[in-house]
N, C-alpha and C positions, 0 to 999 in steps of 0.2 A: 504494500500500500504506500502510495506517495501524501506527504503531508501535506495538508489543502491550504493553499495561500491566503491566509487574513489581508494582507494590507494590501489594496488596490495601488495600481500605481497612478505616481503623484498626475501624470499623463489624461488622467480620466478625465478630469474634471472640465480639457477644453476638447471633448469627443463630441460633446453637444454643439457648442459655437462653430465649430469644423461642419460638423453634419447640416446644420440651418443654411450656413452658406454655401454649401453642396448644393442640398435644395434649393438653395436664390437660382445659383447659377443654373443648374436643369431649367429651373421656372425661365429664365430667363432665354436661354438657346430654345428650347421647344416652342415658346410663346412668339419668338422672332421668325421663326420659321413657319408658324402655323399663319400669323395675322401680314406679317410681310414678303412673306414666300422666300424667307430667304433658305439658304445652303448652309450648312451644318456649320463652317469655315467663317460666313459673314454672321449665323447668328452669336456664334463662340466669341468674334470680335466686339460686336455690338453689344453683347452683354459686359462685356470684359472694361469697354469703355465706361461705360452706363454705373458699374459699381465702383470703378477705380475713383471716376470723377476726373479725369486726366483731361475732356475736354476736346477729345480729337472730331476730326469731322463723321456724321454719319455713312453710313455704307451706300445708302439708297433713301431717298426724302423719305420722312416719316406719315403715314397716314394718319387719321384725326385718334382714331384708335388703336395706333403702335404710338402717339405719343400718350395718351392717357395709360400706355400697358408700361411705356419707358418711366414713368411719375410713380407709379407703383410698385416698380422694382427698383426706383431708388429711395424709396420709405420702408421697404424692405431689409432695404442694406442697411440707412443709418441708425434701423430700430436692432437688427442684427450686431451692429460695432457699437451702440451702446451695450447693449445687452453683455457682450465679449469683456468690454472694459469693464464694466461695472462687478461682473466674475471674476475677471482675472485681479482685480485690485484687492477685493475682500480675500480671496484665494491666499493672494500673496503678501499680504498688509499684515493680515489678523495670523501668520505664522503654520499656515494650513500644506501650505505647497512643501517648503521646507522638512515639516514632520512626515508628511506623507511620504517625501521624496527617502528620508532617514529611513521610516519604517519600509517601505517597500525594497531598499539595497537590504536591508538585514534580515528578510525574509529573502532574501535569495542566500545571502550569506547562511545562513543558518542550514538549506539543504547539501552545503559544503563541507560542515563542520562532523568529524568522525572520533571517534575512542576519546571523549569528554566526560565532564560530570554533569548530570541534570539536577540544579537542587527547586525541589517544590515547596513552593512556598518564601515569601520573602520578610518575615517577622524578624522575632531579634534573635532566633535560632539559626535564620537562614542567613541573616545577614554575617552574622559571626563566621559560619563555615564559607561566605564566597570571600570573605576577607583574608582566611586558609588558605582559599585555591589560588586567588590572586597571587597573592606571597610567592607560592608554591609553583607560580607559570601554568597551573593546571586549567585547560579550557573549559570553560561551564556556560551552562545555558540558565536563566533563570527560569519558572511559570510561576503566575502569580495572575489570580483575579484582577488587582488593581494593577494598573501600570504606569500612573501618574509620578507616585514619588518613587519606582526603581529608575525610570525612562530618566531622571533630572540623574541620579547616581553614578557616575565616570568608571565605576571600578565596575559595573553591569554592559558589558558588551550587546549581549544578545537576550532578548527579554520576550517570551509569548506569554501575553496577555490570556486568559483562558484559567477555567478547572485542571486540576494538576490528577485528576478522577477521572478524567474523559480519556479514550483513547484519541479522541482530534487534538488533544493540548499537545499530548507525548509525542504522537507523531510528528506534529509541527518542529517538537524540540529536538529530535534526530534518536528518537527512542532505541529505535533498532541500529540505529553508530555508535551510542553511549556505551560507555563501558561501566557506568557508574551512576546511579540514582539517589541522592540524599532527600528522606520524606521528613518535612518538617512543618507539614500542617497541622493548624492546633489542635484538632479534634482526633482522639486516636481512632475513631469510624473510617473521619478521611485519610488517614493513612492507611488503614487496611485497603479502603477500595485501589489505594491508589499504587500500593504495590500491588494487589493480584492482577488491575490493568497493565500495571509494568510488566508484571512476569507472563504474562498472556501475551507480550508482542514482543518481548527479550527474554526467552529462558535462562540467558547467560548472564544477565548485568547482575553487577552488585547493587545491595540492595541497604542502605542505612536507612533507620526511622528512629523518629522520636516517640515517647509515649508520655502521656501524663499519667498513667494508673499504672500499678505492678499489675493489677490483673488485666492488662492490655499484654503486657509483653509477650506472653504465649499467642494470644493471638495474631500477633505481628509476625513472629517469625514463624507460624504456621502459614502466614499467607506466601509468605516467603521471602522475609529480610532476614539475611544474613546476622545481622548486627543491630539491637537497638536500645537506644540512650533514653536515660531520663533525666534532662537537666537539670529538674527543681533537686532532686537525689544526689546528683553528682556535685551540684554546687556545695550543699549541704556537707558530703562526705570532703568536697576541699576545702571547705572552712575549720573541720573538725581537726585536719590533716597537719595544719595549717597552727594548731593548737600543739596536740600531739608530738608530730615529727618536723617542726617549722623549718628547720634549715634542710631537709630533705626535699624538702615539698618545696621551697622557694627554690631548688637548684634544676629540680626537676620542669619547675615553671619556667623556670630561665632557658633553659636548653629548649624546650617547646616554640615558645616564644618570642625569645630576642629574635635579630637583627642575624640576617646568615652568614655575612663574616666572620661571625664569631661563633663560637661551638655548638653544637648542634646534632643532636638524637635524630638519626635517619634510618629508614627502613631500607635495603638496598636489592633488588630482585635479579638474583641471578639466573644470565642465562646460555652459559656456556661453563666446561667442566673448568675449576680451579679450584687447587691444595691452598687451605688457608692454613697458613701458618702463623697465628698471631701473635709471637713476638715481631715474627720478620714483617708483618704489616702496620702493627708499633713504630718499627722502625723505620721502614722505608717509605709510607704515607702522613706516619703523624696519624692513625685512626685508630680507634680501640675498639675492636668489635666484642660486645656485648652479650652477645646471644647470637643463635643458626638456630631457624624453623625449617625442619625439611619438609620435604611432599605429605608425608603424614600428616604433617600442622602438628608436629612436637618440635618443644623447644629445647635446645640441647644448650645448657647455660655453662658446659664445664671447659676447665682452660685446657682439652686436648686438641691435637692439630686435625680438622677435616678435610674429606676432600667433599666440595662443594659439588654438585649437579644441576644441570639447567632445573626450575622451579623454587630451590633454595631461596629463601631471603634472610639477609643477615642484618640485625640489630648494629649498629656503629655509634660511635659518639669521636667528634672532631669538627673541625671547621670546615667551611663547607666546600672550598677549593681543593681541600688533599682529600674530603671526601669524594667529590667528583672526577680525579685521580684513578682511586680505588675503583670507582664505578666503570669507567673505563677498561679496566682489565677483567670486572668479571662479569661485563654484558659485552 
């Protein structure tokens, strides 16, 4: 299925004025031809004169009733070239041409766009996570009912307007290129619809969602998300964290968070075979690998030497030029 184009292009809107003085012109060649017997050649010109206004000589003297037909097709015209202006200025004045023109390039862009995130929903959960992808260089699409205040937002590229519940919003978003879905609509109902929509037109994406209730989370990953958060929870357990183990937790926030020239907690997906030897990548990159999940999805946390496999992903901590280094050699 191809996604269906929301935004008309910005072109439309002078298809009418085009089309009226189409019809002048017809009115005007057949009507010359019928009352003054002219040839297709002199009524083309006669008309051609008559709207321009340019003033040139007639083709052949005008009868009492080819000048009353010529007076009528030029009140034609200048009700036509009002008409045109008076569109084309509110069009372009009141900021209508400009948007439409924006929206119509981005719905072309948008069926360009492959192996990206979709996050649904644009609240203060979503906004948080495009502020992640952003950071991260990672391509996303937004969906969001309203599209007033993401559309004014510089760090939102690509924005469909629409239910994030509908299979026409997904589609729009490039549902079947994504490689990734984050549900952060408020109501855990609309996240359930809105992942089983996702996984009904992408069997393979990853699926993140939000919940407000513990007894939503089973049903969310029944419908089929991977992975699901409960902010108001997890704030809660960082605050606690925060009490608790404070300089853990502020180190751990810092690697998260800061600025990527500076050190930084990275996931890295290997995918060709390499012997990690992590003193020797200690020493030769500056990176400290953390932890190895292999294909099983166990974490193998002990300091002996592996050898890596394509699907491997290894935990690292370093800065982020020698980690992209390291990445280098084992993608």
């Amino acid at each position: 299925m191809k996604p269906v184009i929301r935004y008309p292009s910005p072109y439309k809107k002078i298809r009418t004025p085009i089309l009226f003085f189409g019809t002048i012109l017809t009115i005007g060649i057949v009507g010359y031809m019928i009352i003054e017997k002219y040839n297709f050649s002199e009524g083309l010109y006669m008309t051609i004169i008559t709207l321009s206004t340019v003033g040139f000589g007639e083709v052949k003297p005008l009868s009492d009733l080819g000048r009353m037909f010529t007076v009528v097709l030029i009140i034609l015209n200048i009700g036509a070239i009002t008409y045109f202006l008076t569109l084309m200025s509110q069009y372009i004045f009141e900021g209508h041409f400009f948007r439409d023109y924006k929206l119509h390039n981005m719905e072309k862009q948008l069926q360009k766009i492959s192996n990206h995130v979709i996050v649904c929903g644009y609240g203060r959960n979503g906004q948080s996570a495009i502020e992640v992808l952003q950071s991260n260089h990672i391509p996303f699409i937004v969906i969001d009912k309203e599209s007033k205040t993401a559309e004014s937002n510089t760090l939102i590229p690509y924005m469909v307007q629409g239910d994030a519940t509908t299979e026409k919003a997904l589609l729009e978003a490039g549902i079947m290129r994504a490689k990734a879905l984050i549900s952060t609509l408020p109501e855990d109902a609309d996240n359930v619809f809105c992942i089983l929509t996702a996984k009904e037109l992408n069997p393979n994406i990853l699926i993140i969602s939000r919940a407000s209730h513990d007894t939503s989370i089973s049903k969310l990953k029944h419908a089929g998300a991977h992975n699901v958060i409960m902010p108001d929870k997890i704030g809660g357990v960082h605050m606690a964290q925060l009490v608790s183990h404070p300089d853990l937790k502020e180190f751990l926030d810092i690697l998260a968070f800061q600025n990527k020239q500076e050190s930084s907690l990275v996931e890295l997906i290997v995918t060709k075979q390499y012997f990690c030897d992590k003193a020797e990548i200690l020493k030769s990159y500056k990176v400290l690998v953390l932890g190895i999940k292999n294909i099983e999805q166990q974490y193998d946390l002990s300091t002996e030497n592996l050898e890596l496999l394509p699907g491997y992903r290894i935990i690292v901590l370093g800065k982020q030029p020698d980690i992209e280094k390291l990445e280098f050699q084992i993608t």
